[in-house]
C-alpha positions in Angstrom: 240.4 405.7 177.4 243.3 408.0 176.8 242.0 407.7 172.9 238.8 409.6 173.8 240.4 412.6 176.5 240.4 414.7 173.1 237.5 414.2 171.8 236.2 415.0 175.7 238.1 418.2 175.5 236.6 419.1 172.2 233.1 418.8 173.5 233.8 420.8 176.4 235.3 423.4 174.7 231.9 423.1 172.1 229.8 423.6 175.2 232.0 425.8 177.5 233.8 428.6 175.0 235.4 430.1 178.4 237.0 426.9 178.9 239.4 427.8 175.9 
């Protein structure tokens, strides 16, 4: 599970560019 926090992260930040 911890493998994919990342990847989670990176999609977020794709989808949210405030989150960064």
């Amino acid at each position: 599970m911890n493998a994919q926090v990342p990847i989670v992260r990176v999609l977020i930040a794709d989808n949210n560019p405030d989150f960064l």
